[in-house]
Structure formats: C-alpha cells, structure tokens
C-alpha positions as CSV (number, residue, x, y, z in Angstrom):
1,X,-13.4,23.9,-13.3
2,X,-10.3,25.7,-13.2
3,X,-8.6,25.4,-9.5
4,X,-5.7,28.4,-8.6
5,X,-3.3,27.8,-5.4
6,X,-1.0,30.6,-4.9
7,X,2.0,30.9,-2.6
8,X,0.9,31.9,0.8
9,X,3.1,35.4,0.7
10,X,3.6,38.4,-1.4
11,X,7.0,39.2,-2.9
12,X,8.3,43.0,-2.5
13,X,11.3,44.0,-4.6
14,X,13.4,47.2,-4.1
15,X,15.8,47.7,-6.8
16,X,19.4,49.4,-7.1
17,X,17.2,52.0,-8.4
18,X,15.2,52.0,-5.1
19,X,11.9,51.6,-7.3
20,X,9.9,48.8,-5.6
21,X,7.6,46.0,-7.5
22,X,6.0,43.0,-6.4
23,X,5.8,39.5,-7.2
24,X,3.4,36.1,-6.8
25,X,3.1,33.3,-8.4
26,X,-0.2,30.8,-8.3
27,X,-0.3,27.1,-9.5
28,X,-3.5,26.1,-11.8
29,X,-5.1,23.4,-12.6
30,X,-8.1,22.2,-14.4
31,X,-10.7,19.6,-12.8
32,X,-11.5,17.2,-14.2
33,X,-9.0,17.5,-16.7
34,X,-9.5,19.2,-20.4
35,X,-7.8,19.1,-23.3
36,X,-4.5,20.4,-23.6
37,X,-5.5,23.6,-25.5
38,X,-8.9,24.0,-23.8
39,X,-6.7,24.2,-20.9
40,X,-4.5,26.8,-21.6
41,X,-7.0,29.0,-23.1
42,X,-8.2,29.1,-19.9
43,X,-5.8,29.8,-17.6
44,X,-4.9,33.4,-20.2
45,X,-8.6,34.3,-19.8
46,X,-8.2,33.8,-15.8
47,X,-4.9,35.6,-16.2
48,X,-6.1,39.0,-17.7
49,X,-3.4,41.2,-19.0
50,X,-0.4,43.6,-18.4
51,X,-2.0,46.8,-17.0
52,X,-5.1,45.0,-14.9
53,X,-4.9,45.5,-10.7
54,X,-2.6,43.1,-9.6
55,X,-4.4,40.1,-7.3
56,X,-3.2,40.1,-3.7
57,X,-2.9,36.8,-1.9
58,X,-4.8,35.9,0.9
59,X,-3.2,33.1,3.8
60,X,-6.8,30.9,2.5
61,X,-5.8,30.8,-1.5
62,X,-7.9,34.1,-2.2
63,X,-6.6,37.1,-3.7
64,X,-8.4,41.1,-3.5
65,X,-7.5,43.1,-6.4
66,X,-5.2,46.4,-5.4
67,X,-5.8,50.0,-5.8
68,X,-2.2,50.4,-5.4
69,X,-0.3,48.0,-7.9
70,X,-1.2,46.5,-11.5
71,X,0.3,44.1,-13.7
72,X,3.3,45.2,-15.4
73,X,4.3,41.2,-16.5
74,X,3.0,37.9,-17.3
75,X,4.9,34.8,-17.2
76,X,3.5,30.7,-17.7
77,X,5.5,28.0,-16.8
78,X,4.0,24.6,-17.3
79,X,4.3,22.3,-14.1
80,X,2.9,19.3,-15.4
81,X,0.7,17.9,-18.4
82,X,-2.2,19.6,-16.4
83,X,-1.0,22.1,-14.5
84,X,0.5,25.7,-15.2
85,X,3.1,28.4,-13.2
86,X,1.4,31.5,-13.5
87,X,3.9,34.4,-12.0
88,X,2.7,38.2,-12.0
89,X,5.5,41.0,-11.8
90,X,3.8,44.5,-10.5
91,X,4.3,47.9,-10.1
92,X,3.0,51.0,-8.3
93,X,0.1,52.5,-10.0
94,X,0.3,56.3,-10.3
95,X,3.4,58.5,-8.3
96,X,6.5,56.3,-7.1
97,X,7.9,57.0,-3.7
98,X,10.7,59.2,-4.3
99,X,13.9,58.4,-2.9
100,X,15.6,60.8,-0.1
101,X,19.1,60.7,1.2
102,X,21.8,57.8,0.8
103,X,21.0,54.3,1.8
104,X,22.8,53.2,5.0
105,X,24.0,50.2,5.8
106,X,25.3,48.4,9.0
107,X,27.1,45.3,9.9
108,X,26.7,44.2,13.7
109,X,29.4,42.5,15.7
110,X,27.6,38.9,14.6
111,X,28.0,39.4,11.0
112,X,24.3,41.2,9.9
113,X,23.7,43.8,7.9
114,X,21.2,46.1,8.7
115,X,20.3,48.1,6.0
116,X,17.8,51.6,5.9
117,X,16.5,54.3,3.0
118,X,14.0,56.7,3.1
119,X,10.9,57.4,0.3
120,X,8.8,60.2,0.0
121,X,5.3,60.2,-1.5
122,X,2.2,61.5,-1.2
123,X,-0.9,60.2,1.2
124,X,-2.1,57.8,-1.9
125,X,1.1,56.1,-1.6
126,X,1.1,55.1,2.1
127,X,-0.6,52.4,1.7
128,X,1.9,50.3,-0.9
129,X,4.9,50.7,1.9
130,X,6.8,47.5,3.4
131,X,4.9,46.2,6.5
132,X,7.3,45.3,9.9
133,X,7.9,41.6,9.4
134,X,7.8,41.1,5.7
135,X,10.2,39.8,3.8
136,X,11.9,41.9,1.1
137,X,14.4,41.1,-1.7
138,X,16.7,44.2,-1.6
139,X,19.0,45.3,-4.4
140,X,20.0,41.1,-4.7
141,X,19.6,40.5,-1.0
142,X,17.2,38.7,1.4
143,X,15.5,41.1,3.9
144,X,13.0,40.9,6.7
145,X,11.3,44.9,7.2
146,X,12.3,45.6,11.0
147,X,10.2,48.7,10.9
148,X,8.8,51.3,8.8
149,X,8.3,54.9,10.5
150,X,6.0,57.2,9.0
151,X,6.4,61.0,9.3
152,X,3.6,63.4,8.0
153,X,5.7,66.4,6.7
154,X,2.2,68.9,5.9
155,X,-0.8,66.5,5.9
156,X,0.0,66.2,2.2
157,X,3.7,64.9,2.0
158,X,4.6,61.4,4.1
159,X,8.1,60.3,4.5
160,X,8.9,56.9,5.5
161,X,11.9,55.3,6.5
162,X,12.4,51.2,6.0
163,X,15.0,49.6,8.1
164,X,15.2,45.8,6.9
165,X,17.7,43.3,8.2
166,X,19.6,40.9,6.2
167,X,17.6,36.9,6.6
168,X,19.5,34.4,5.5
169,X,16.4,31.9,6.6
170,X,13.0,32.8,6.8
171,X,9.5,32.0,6.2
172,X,7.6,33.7,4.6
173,X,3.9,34.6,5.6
174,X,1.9,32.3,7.7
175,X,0.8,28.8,7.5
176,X,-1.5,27.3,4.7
177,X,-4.0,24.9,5.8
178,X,-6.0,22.5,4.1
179,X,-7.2,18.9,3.0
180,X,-5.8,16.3,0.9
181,X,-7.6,14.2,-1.5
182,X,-7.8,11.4,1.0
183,X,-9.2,13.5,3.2
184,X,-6.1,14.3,5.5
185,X,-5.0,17.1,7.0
186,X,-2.1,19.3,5.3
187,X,-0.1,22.0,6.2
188,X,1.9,24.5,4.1
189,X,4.7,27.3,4.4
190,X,7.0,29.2,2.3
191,X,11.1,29.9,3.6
192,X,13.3,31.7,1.9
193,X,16.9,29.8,2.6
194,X,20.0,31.4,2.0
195,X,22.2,29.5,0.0
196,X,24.8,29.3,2.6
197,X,21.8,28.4,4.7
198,X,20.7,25.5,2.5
199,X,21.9,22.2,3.2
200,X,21.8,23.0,7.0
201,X,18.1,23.4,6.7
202,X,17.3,20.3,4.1
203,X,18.9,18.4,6.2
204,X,17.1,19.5,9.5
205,X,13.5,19.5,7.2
206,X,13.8,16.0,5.7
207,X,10.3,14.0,4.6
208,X,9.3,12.1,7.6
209,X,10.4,14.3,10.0
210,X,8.2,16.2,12.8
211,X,6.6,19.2,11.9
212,X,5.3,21.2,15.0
213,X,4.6,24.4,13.3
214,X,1.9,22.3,11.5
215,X,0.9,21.0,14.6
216,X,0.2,18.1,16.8
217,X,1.0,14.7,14.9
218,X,2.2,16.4,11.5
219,X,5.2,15.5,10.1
220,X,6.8,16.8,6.7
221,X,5.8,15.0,3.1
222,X,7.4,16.9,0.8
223,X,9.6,19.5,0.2
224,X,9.9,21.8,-2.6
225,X,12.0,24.1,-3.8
226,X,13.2,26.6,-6.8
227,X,16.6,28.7,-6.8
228,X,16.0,32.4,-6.0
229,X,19.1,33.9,-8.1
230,X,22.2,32.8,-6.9
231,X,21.2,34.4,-3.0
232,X,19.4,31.1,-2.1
233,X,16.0,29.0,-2.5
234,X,12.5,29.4,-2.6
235,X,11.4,26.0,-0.5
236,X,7.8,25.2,0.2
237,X,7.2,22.8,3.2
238,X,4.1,20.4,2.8
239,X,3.3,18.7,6.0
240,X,0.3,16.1,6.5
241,X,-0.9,15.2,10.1
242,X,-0.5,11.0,10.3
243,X,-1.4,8.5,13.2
244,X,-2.9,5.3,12.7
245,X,-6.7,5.1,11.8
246,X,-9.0,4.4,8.9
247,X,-9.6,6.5,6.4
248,X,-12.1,5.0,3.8
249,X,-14.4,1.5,4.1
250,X,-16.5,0.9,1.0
251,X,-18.5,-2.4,1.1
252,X,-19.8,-3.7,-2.7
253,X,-21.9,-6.9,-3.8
254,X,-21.0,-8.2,-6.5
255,X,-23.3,-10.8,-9.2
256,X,-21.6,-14.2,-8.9
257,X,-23.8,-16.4,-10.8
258,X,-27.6,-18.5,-10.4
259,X,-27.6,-21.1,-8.0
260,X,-29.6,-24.8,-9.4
261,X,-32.9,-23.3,-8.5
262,X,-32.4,-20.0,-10.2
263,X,-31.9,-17.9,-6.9
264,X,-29.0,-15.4,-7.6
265,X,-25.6,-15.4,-5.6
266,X,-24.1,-12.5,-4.6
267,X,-20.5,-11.7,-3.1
268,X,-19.7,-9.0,-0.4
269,X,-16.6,-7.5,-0.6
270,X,-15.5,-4.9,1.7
271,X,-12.1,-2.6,0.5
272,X,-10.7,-0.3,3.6
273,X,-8.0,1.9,3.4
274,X,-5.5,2.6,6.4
275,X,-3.2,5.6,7.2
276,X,-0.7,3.8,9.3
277,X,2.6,5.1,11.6
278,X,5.6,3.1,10.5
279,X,6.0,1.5,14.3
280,X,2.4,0.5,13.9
281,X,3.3,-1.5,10.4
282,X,3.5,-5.0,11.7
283,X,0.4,-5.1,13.2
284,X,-1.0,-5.4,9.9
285,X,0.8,-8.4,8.6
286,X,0.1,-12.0,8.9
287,X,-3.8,-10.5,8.9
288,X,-5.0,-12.6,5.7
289,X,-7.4,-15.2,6.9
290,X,-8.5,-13.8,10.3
291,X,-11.6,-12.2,11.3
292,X,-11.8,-9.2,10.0
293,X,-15.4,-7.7,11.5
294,X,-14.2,-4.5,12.9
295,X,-13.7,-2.8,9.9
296,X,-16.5,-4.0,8.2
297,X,-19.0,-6.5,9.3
298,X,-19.7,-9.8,11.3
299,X,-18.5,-13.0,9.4
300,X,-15.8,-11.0,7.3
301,X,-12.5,-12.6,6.9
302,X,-9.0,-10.7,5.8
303,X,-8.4,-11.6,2.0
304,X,-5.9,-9.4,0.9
305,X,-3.8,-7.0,2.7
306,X,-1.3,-4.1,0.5
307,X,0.4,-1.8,2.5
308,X,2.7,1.0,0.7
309,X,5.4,3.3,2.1
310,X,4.1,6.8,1.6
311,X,6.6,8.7,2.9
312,X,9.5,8.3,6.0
313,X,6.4,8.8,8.6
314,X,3.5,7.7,7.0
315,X,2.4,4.0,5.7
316,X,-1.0,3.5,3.4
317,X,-2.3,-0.2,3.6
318,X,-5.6,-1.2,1.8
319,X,-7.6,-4.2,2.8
320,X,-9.4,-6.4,0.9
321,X,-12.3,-8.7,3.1
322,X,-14.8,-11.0,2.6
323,X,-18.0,-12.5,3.5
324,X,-17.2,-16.2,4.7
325,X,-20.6,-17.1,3.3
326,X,-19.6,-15.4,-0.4
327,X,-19.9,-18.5,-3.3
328,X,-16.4,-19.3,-4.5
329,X,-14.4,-17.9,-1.2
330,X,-13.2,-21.7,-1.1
331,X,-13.0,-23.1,-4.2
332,X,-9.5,-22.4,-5.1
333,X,-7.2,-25.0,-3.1
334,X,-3.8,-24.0,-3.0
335,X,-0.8,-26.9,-1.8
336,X,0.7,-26.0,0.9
337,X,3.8,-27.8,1.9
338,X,4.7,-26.9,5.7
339,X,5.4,-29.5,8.7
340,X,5.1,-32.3,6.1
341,X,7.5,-34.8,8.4
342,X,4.1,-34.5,10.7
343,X,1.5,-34.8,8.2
344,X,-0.7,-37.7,7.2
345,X,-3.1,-37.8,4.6
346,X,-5.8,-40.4,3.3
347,X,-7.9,-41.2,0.5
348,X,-10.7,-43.8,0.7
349,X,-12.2,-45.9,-2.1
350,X,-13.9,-49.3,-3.0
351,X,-12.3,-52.1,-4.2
352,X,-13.5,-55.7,-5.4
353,X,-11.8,-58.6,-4.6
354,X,-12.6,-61.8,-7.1
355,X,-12.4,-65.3,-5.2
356,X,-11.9,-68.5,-7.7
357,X,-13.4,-71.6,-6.6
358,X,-10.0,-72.8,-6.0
359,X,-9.2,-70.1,-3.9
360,X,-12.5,-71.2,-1.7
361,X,-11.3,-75.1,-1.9
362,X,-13.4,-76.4,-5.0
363,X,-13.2,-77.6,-8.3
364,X,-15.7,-78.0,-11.0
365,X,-17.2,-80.7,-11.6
366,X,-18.7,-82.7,-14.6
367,X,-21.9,-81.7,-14.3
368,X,-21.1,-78.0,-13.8
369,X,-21.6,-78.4,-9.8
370,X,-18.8,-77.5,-7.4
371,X,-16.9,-79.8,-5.6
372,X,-14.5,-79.6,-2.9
373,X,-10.6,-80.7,-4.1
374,X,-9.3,-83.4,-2.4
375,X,-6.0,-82.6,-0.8
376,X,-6.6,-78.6,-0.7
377,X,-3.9,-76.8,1.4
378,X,-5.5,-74.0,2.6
379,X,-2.1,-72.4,4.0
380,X,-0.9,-71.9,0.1
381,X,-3.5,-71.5,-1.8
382,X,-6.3,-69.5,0.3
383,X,-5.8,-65.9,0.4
384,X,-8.1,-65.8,3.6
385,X,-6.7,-67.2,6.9
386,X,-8.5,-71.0,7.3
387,X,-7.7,-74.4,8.5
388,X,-11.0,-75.9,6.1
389,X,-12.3,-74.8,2.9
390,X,-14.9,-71.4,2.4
391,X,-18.3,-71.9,2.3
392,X,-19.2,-73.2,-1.2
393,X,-21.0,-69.4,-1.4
394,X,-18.2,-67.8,-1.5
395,X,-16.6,-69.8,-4.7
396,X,-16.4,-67.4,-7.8
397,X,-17.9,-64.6,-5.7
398,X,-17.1,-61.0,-5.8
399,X,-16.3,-59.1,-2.6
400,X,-16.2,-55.5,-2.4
401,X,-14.0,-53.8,0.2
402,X,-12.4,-50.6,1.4
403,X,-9.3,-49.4,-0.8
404,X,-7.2,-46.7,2.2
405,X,-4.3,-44.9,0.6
406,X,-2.2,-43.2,3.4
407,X,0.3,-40.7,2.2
408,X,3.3,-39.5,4.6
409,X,6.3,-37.3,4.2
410,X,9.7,-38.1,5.0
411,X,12.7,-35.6,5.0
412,X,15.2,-36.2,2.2
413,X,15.1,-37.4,-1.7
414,X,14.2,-40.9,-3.1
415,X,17.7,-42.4,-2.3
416,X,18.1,-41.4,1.2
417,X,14.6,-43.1,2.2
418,X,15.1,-46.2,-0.2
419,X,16.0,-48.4,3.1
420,X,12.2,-47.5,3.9
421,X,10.5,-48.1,1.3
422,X,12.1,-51.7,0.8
423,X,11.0,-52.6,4.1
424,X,7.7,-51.7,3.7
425,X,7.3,-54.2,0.7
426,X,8.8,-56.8,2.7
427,X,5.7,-57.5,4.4
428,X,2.0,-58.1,2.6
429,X,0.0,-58.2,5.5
430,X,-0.6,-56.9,8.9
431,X,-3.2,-56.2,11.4
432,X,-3.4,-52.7,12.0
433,X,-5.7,-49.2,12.4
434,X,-5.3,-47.3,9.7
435,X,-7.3,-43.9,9.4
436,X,-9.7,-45.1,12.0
437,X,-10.7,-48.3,10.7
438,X,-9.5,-51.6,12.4
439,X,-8.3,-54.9,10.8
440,X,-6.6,-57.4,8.7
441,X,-4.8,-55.0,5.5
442,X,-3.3,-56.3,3.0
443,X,-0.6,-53.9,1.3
444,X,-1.0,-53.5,-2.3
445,X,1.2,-50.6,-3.9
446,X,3.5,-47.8,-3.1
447,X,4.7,-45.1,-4.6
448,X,7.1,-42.3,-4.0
449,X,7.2,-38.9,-5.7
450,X,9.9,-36.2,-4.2
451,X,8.5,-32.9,-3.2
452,X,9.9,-29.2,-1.5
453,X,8.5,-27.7,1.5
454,X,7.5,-24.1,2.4
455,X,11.6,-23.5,4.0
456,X,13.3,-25.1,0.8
457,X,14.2,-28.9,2.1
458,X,13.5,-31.8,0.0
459,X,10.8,-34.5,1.4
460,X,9.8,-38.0,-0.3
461,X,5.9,-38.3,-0.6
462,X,5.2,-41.6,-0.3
463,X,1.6,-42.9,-1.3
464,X,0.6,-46.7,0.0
465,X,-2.2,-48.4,-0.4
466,X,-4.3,-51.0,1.9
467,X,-7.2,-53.5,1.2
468,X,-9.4,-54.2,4.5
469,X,-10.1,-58.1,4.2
470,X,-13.9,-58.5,2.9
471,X,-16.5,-60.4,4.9
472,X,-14.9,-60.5,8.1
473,X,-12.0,-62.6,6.9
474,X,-8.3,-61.8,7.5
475,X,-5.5,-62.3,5.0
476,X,-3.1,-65.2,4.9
477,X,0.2,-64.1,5.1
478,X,1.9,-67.3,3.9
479,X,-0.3,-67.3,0.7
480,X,0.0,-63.7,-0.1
481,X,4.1,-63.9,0.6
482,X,4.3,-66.3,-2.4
483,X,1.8,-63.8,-4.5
C-alpha cells in the first residue's frame, strides 16, 4: 500500500513578473515494503502528469483536486531506500490576473517591509487569490498576506489588492496531528525561518525541549529542515507527547522440554515496554530480581531491564520478566564475589577412618586371634583419647564419619595472610562447632587459592577441612601432633 504525507501548507509564489504559482511537496512510502522498482512505478502512476488539477493539501494529509490550478512540474527526490520527495510546481488554469499599477513598497520605523500590488481578473479568478494570513514567497522574499481587498469593477471585472508583510519567522498553516508507530501521540508544524532568523530559533527549538503549541506534556523529537534559496529554511517541527507509562505488555509461553513422566514444561515470559521522563529513569534500575506483578502477573520476577535514550525528554526501557515457577529460571549459578571478609561457606561429606589393631591396643597372635600388647601407651600410639586399650571390636574396623570443609575469605593475597595459615596447621585438633555440628575435629588439609571481589580488592580463599571423631570418641592431640 502506498502511504502519502504532505506538508501541512500550500506554497504561493509571486514572481518579478507578478505571475503567481504554487507549490507542495508530499513524502511517499510503500507498506510493507516492495521492490525498489515496483516502488517507483508506483509512486509515477500516483503522481499523474504535467497538465492534471493540481492536489490541494488538507491540515489531515488529504488533498481536493483544484478547478483553479494544474500541474505545470514534476520533481522526485528520493528520501530513503523506501521513501520518495514528490514536489508539484502549479499554475493558474485559464486567464492570469493581470497586473495594475506599480508595486509599492514600505519600510516601517522597526525595520519591515510592507509590500502591495494589485491584479485584475475576471470572476473565475477570485477564487485562486492570496488568503489573509498565508504565507507567500514574493519576488525572493518571505511574506505573510495582511489582507486582500476585493473590488467588483461591473459584476464582471474584480480587482484585488494584496498587501503582504515581510516574515522573517513563520509557520506555516496549522498543526498536524497524529500517531506514532508505538502508539504515541505526535504533533507537526511547518516554519519558515529567515536565515538571519535561524540559529536564534534552532537554538530556542532544540529536541527535548517543551512544546506547548503541541500541547500539554509534548516536547520536541526532531527537527527538520531544508534551505529555502539563500532567504532562509524550510524547518518542520515533530513533537511527541511523553510522561511516564506503559505502552506495550505481551506475555508468551514458550516449550521448554518433557519432564520424567512425559508432562510438557512450559515457560512464561512477559516483555513490557515503557515510555519513561528522564527524572523518572532511576526508578527503573536495580529492578532485576524483584517482583515484578504489576506489569504482568502474580509470581513474576524482573529478569532483564534495557532502557534507551530516545531523545533529550524521552527515555524507552523494555522489560523482560519471568514466571518464578518457569523450568530453568535457576539453573544458571553465577559467582558472586561481594562482602567476602563476612562470608562462610561449607561443604559436607563422608569420610572413613581405618583403625589397626595396634591403634586399638592389640597384636596378632599365632593363632590368628587378637591379643592385647603388653606395654601399649595409649597417649602415642591411639589416635582416640584413652587411658586403656579399645574394645577388641573396634581393632581393624572401619569408621565412617563426617568430612566439613569451611571456606572463609580474608582481604589481601597469599603472602599477606601466610602468618594465618601457619597457625592454623600448628594445631591438629580442637573441640569446636563447626557448621552446626558439635565435637572433637581433627584438621586435615587446607588450602588457599587468591580471588577478586565485586569493588576490585584481592581476598585469599582459604578452603579447610575437619573430620568429626567416629563413634563418640575424641582425638588425641599428643598422638596426632607426632602424625
């Protein structure tokens, strides 16, 4: 389909010749797009030719063909890969107001020029005459029409008389209104902006800033513009009306896979889109992992937030949440590495611990029977704490225990906590509560490994390990200092 935007106002023309044309331009595009040639081949069939009734612009996009003009020239300018500049030149169709008398022209104490000429022409040609407030480019000069006074000479024969006041800033025709492709409000106007006029009103019309005459919460988003000779620039305001809301929420399950029984999984995703004021910006960081129900539904969590600077006064964020029951949501583990000086973590397995019969106080004997060894010293050579020998049961027995590995952080590298770690192997055993669980440990290895936190400082991760003492026993420090 082939879409036509024109500028919201007519151009009239009166040359030194004091023969008036007119001018417009529209902007086309096709939608959805074709190909190149397709394209263009439409937009000359939508054109027409030199000679058909010139289109008149409407303030809503639409044109109504005139009785009065027709097409004297056709110009395309491409735009963009899929869009073309189509710009008709016209002229009066039939008699051409005659020109009467001399032009006059006045400069006022302030520096305007006020300039007026009078046509003749018959009753068909009223209707093509300058209108009071509309802009004219006269003889290589901006004008605004102040007035045009008809006089009826004989019912037959009309004489007008166009006063028109030098503009050096203007706008031209009324406001265009209409809808983005989000769905937002927009608001258009044409100025013509003398070029001594120009960087005055750029500066004063910059993106971002308010834009009343689009109204209540608009603010400018672009601004176009072409040069209009060497007498200044056609400039085309584009405002969109921004506050903080949301704009779009699309919720989507996805397939994730067949559970052990064959039930399907699903995931529920939920993608919003936010039109955001700048101030309001930072209320929409630090979001990812909270609950994020009220903009789509209970047991939603933020996964993702993007925000983007549209323009000086407008922000776009999308979010991304999911369902905290979707399969995988937790699967992916990622280290984090703040307030390690304060952390302590732990790791719980089962060890087996293999007492000899001369640990227990016996030897073998002969006959293949155990007996106890005459002269045993518990103290050296019992790693359990006991003043007689173990029960002949517990002689080449395996125990199984709990094997705790607590690892801490300390600030600094290897070197700087070396004083710490050598203490720690100074000792083998102590009675103690180590992740909850109370008794005799025994400590078997450590190791150290140096790692960076969230703010850049180095920390030493240091990894120990404890056994609990099996069977109700605790450990014998003097045997396990000489082991």
């Amino acid at each position: 389909m082939l879409m036509a935007r024109c500028s919201p106002h007519l151009a009239m023309k009166i040359g030194n010749d004091r023969r008036f044309t007119i001018e417009s331009s529209w902007e086309l595009r096709q939608e959805p797009a074709e190909a190149p040639g397709a394209f263009a081949e439409a937009v000359r069939n939508w054109a027409g030719k030199v000679g058909d009734p010139f289109r008149i612009p409407a303030a809503d996009g639409t044109f109504t063909w005139s009785e009065q003009w027709f097409v004297t020239e056709i110009v395309f300018a491409p735009e963009e890969l899929a869009s073309l500049r189509v710009t008709f030149s016209g002229a009066r169709l039939g008699e051409e107001p005659e020109p009467v008398g001399e032009i006059m022209e006045k400069r006022d104490s302030d520096g305007g020029v006020t300039r007026s000429a009078t046509w003749r022409t018959s009753a068909a040609g009223r209707e093509g005459m300058p209108k009071p407030g509309q802009p004219l480019e006269w003889d290589g000069g901006m004008f605004s029409c102040e007035s045009c006074e008809e006089r009826d000479l004989d019912g037959r024969v009309f004489e007008f008389t166009v006063t028109g006041r030098e503009v050096s800033c203007c706008a031209l025709g009324g406001v265009v209104r209409g809808k983005d492709e989000d769905g937002v409000s927009s608001a258009e106007q044409s100025w013509f902006v003398g070029t001594a006029e120009a960087d005055g009103f750029f500066s004063s019309h910059a993106p971002g800033t308010a834009a009343e005459w689009g109204g209540t919460n608009f603010f400018l988003d672009r601004v176009e513009s072409k040069a209009h000779g060497v007498i200044g620039f056609d400039v085309t305001l584009t405002a969109r009306e921004v506050s903080t809301r949301l704009l779009s929420a699309v919720r989507r399950e996805e397939f994730f896979g067949f559970s052990s029984r064959g039930v399907a999984l699903r995931e529920i995703i939920w993608n919003t889109v936010h039109q955001v004021r700048p101030e309001d910006l930072a209320g929409f960081y630090g979001l990812v992992g909270t609950d994020g129900s009220s903009w789509s539904e209970a047991g939603c969590i933020v996964t993702r937030v993007v925000p983007e600077v549209r323009s000086p006064a407008e922000c776009r964020i999308e979010l991304e949440l999911q369902h905290r029951a979707n399969p995988g949501l937790y699967t992916r583990r990622i280290e984090e590495n703040s307030d390690l000086p304060d952390r302590l973590e732990y790791a719980v397995d089962t060890a087996e611990f293999h007492l000899s019969a001369e640990m227990a106080g016996y030897r073998r004997a002969p006959g293949g029977g155990l007996l106890p060894i005459a002269g045993w010293n518990a103290s050296g050579q019992c790693p359990f704490s006991t003043n007689n020998v173990l029960p002949v049961n517990c002689a080449e027995s395996t125990l199984r225990t709990l094997e705790i590995t607590e690892t801490s952080y300390r600030p600094g590298d290897t070197v700087d906590n070396m004083p710490v770690l050598a203490e720690w192997i100074a000792v083998r055993v102590e009675s103690a509560t180590i992740a909850g669980c109370s008794g005799s440990f025994l400590r078997d290895r450590q190791s150290s490994s140096e790692v960076v936190d969230d703010s850049g400082e180095v920390h030493t991760r240091i990894r120990r390990t404890f056994l609990l003492a099996p069977g109700g026993f605790s450990w014998n420090a003097d045997y396990w200092s000489r082991h």
